[in-house]
Every structure is written in structure tokens, then in C-alpha cells.
C-alpha positions in Angstrom: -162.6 134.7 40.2 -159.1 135.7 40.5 -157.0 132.9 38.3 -154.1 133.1 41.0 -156.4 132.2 43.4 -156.3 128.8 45.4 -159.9 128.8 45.9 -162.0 126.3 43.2 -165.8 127.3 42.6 -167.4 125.5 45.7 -164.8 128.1 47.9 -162.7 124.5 49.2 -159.0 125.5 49.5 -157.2 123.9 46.7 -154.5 121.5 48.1 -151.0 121.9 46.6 -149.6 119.2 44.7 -147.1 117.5 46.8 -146.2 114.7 44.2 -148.7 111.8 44.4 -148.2 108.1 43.0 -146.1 108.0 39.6 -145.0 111.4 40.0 -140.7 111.4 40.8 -140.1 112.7 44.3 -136.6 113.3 43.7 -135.0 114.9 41.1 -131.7 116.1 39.5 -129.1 116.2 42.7 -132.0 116.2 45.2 -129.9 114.9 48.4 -133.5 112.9 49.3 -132.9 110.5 46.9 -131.8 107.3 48.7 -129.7 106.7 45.2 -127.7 109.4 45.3 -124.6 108.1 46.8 -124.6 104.9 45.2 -121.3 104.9 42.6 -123.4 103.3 40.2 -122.6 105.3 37.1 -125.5 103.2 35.2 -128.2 104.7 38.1 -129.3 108.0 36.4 -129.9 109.4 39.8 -126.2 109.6 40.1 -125.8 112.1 37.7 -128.0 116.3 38.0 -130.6 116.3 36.0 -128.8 118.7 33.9 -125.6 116.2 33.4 -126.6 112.5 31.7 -122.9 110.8 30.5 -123.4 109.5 27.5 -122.9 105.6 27.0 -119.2 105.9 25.8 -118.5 108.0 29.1 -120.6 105.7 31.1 -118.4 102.5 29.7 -115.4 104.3 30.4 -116.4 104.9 34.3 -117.5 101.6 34.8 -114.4 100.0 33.1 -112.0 102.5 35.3 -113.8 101.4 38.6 -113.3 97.7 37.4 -109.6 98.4 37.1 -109.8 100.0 40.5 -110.8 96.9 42.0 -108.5 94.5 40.4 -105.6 96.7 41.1 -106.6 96.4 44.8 -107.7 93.1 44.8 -104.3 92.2 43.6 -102.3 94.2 45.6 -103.9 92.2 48.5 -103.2 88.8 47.0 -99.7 90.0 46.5 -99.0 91.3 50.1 -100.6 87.8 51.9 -98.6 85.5 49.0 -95.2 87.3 48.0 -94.3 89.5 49.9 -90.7 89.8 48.2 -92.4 91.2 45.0 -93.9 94.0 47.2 -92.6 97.5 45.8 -90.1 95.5 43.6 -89.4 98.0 41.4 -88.2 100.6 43.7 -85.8 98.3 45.2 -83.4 99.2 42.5 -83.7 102.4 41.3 -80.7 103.5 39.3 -79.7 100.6 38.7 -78.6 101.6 35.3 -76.1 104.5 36.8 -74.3 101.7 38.7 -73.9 99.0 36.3 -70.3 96.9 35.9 -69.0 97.4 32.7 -68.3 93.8 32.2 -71.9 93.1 32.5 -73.7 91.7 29.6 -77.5 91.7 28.4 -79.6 89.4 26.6 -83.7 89.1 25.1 -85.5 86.0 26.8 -88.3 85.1 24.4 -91.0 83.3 26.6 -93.4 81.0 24.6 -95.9 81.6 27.2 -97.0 84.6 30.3 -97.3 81.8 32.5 -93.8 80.3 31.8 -92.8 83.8 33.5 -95.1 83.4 36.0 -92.9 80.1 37.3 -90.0 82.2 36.6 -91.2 84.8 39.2 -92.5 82.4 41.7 -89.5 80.1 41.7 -86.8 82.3 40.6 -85.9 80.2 37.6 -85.3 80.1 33.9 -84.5 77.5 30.8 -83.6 78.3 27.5 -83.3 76.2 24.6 -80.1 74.1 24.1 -77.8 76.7 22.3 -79.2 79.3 24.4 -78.5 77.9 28.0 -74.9 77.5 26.3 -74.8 81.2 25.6 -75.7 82.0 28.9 -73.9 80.0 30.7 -71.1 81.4 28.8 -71.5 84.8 29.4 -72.3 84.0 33.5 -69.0 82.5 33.6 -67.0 85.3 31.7 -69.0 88.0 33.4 -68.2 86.3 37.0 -64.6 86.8 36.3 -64.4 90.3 35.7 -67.6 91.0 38.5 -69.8 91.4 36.1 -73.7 90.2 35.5 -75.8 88.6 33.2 -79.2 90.8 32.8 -82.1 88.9 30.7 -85.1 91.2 29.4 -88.1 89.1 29.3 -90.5 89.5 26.1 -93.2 86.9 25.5 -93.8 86.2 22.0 -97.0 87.9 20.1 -96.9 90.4 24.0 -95.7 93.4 21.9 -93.9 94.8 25.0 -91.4 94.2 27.3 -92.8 92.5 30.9 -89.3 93.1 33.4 -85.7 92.3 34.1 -84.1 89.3 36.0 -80.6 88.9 36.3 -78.5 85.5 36.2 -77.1 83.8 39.6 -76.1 80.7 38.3 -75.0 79.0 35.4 -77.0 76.4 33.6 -77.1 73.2 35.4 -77.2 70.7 32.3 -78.6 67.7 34.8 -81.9 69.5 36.1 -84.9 70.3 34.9 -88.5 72.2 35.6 -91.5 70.2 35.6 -93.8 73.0 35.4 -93.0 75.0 32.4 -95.7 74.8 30.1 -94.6 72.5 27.2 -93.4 69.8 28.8 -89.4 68.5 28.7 -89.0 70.9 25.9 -86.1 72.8 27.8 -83.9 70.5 29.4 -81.3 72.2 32.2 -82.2 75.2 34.9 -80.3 78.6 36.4 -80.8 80.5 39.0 -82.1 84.0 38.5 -83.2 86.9 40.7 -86.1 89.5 39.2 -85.1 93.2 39.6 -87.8 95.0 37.3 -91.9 93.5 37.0 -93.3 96.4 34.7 -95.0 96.1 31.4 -93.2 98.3 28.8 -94.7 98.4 25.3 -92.4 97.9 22.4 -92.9 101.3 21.1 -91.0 103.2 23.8 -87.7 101.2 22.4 -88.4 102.0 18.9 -84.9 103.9 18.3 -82.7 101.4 19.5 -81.4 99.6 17.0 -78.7 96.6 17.0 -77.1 94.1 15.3 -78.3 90.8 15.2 -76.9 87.4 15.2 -77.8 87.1 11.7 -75.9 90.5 10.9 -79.2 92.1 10.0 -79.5 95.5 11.8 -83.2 95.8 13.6 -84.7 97.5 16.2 -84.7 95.8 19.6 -88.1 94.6 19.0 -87.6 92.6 16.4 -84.8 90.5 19.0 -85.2 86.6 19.4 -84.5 84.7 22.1 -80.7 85.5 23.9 -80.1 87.9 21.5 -77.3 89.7 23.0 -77.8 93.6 23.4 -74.7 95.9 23.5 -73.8 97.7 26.8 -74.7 101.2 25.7 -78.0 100.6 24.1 -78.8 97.9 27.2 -78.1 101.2 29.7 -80.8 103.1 27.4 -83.3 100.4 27.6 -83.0 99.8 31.6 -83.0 103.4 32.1 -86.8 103.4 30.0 -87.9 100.5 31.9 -87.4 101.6 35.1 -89.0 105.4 34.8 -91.7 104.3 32.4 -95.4 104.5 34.1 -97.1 101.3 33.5 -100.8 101.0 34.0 -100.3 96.9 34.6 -98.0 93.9 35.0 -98.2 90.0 35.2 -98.5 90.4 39.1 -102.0 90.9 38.3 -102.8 87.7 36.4 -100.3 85.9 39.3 -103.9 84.5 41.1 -105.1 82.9 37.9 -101.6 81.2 37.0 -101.4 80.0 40.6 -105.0 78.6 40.0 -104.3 77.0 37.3 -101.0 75.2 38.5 -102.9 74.1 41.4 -105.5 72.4 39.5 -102.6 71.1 36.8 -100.8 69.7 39.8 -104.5 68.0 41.5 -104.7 66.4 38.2 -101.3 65.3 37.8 -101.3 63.4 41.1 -104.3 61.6 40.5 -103.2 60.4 37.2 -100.3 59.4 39.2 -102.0 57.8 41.7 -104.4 56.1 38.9 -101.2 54.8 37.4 -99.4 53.0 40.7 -103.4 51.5 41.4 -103.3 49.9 38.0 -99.8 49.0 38.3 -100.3 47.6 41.8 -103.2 45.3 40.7 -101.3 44.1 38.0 -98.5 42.8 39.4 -101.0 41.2 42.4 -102.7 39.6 39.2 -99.4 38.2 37.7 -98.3 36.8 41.3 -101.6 34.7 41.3 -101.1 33.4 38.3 -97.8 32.5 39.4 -98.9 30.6 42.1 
């Protein structure tokens, strides 16, 4: 018998195998495969047979698409809360071409991301004693000679730069913030109006180098809190913030920190309310005792 031939020994016409029970019906980039346009970079049937990722590759996929989403989900949240922060950071472009010599330019040092999360969402800020002085008298020198105050936020341990707000207002000694996150810590509040809401790592200001208060001369990172930048070296550094190409900002933690208020004020009002019960049933058991 011919070995080529379909035929078995009793002359029955040998079937051909179609792919029975535990054999794979679809293969490599078979378009059959009801997997294949899932964007599941973990589903092997994503990938030809003939290209697996490996695991590093897959991680790096998987993490990407993640960002993807959060990047959208938060440009959602941003559009339906603030819209004023929408494209903030073309609303100024050039700024540092068009700056009044007069102007002046300090470091803000924020304990805490979400401190500058109120800062954004109420257009506010509060230094330390000294420092609301030093502000204050730059704002009012500045004014005179129509100038402005620019502030370039940092948070402490961040190692990067998170955006630029410039001063409205002086200090206003008699008012204060209730939601900063260490409590009456920074007595007095100013006015302040956020130009710049970019993330810019330390690094890209590594060859700027000042003075500082203590007469030490340092790079720009190394600045504390209303460390005072000269104008020249303050053009450089606007100029770096506004073309760098960040990957991320705050605006994307802005859901969490406005969760998180919420909840700190839910709690706040029913200690509050705790409070004027007990106080209330006190004063009703002192008048009965009275009487």
C-alpha cells in the first residue's frame, strides 16, 4: 500500500484530522480566535506564535496602559471639577520673555503635596512667620514699581519642582486656613494665582547656582523655604519649567486629596456636633440642679 495513501487496510477513507477535543483550534495570529482582540497583554493569544514578550516587556505594557487610564480618568475629573486648571499651562507661554524687571522670585517649601493641593483649589498660601514677612515685603515693593512676586513650589523630600503661582495679595496677619495639614501651624493668608502645574525634577536645574541667605553658594535645589532667587537665574528656571515635558503632575492625585478633605471635613462636623450635644446637656443638667 502506497504510504501517501488515505486508504487504511479495511479500504475506509481515512478522515483528516480536523482538531478534536484538547487539541488548540487556534493558533499563532489565527483571526478565529475569539481572544485575539482582547488588549490583554497577559492573554498569550495576543501575541503570534512566533512573538511571546517576555515578563519585563509584559510588566511594562500593562503598567503603560494603567497610566493610560489614569491620565484619562483624570483628565475627566478635571474637566467636570476645575475647569480653570484645564490647559493651564499653555495659558502663559512665554511668560519668561515678558517679565517686569522689578519682579522678584522666591522657593515655597511645602511640608506636604496636599498642602498644595488647597493652594490650587483655593488659590491660597501661608508661610511661616518670618516668611509671610518677606513676602509681604517684596509684594509691596514689587507693586510699586509694577512688578510681581513669583513663588516656585517644592515639597520637601519631592526632589522636583511641582509649578509656579504668583502673589496677589499681601499677607493678611488676621486670617487664617483651616485646612492646611498641620493645623494653626501658619497663622496669616495671601492671595495667589497658579500660572505653571508641571512636575520638573530637580536635576534639569542642576547648573543654577545662587547665593543663599546663609551666604553659602548652592544649587537651586538645595533652596529652603522663600529663598529668594535672582532675576536672571529665575528667567532660566521659568524658561525650563514651562518647555520641559512632564509625564505627570499633582492634578492627578487632585481626586484622592479632595477625598480625603471630604471625609476630614464629615469627621470634623460630627465631632463638632458631638461637642455642642454634650455641651447642651450639660448646661440642661446644671439648670436643674439650679432649680
Amino acid at each position: 500500500m502506497d504510504p501517501s495513501s488515505n486508504q487504511n487496510q479495511s479500504g475506509a477513507q481515512k478522515k483528516p484530522n480536523r482538531g478534536g477535543r484538547g487539541q488548540k483550534k487556534y493558533r499563532g495570529n489565527n483571526r478565529g480566535g475569539k481572544n485575539y482582540y482582547n488588549n490583554n497583554y497577559q492573554n498569550k493569544n495576543y501575541f503570534p506564535s512566533q512573538y511571546q514578550p517576555y515578563p519585563q516587556q509584559v510588566q511594562y505594557y500593562n503598567h503603560y496602559y494603567q497610566h493610560q487610564q489614569i491620565l484619562y480618568h483624570t483628565e475627566m475629573y478635571i474637566c467636570s471639577k476645575y475647569r480653570n486648571l484645564i490647559d493651564i499651562n499653555q495659558k502663559h507661554l512665554k511668560l519668561y520673555e515678558n517679565i517686569n524687571q522689578n519682579s522678584k522670585f522666591f522657593v515655597i517649601k511645602s511640608f506636604s503635596e496636599e498642602d498644595v493641593h488647597k493652594s490650587i483649589k483655593y488659590n491660597v498660601w501661608s508661610s511661616s512667620k518670618n516668611g509671610n514677612l518677606t513676602l509681604s515685603n517684596a509684594f509691596n515693593i514689587t507693586k510699586e514699581n509694577n512688578g510681581n512676586v513669583y513663588l516656585f513650589f517644592s515639597c520637601n523630600g519631592s526632589g522636583r519642582y511641582c509649578g509656579i503661582a504668583r502673589m496677589k495679595t499681601p499677607c493678611d496677619g488676621t486670617k487664617s486656613f483651616e485646612l492646611w495639614t498641620q493645623d494653626g501651624k501658619w497663622p496669616g493668608l495671601f492671595d495667589v494665582e497658579w500660572l505653571f502645574i508641571k512636575d520638573v525634577p530637580f536635576k534639569e536645574f542642576k547648573n543654577i547656582i545662587i547665593t543663599m541667605k546663609d551666604g553659602e553658594i548652592k544649587p537651586i535645589s538645595n533652596a529652603r523655604d522663600t529663598q529668594e532667587i535672582p532675576f536672571e537665574q529665575a528667567k532660566i528656571m521659568i524658561q525650563k519649567i514651562e518647555e520641559y515635558q512632564n509625564t505627570n503632575t499633582i492634578l492627578e492625585r487632585f481626586e484622592f486629596y479632595d477625598m480625603r478633605q471630604e471625609n476630614y471635613e464629615k469627621n470634623k462636623q460630627m465631632n463638632n456636633n458631638k461637642e455642642t450635644k454634650v455641651s447642651a446637656e450639660n448646661n440642661n443638667n446644671t439648670e436643674k440642679k439650679d432649680n
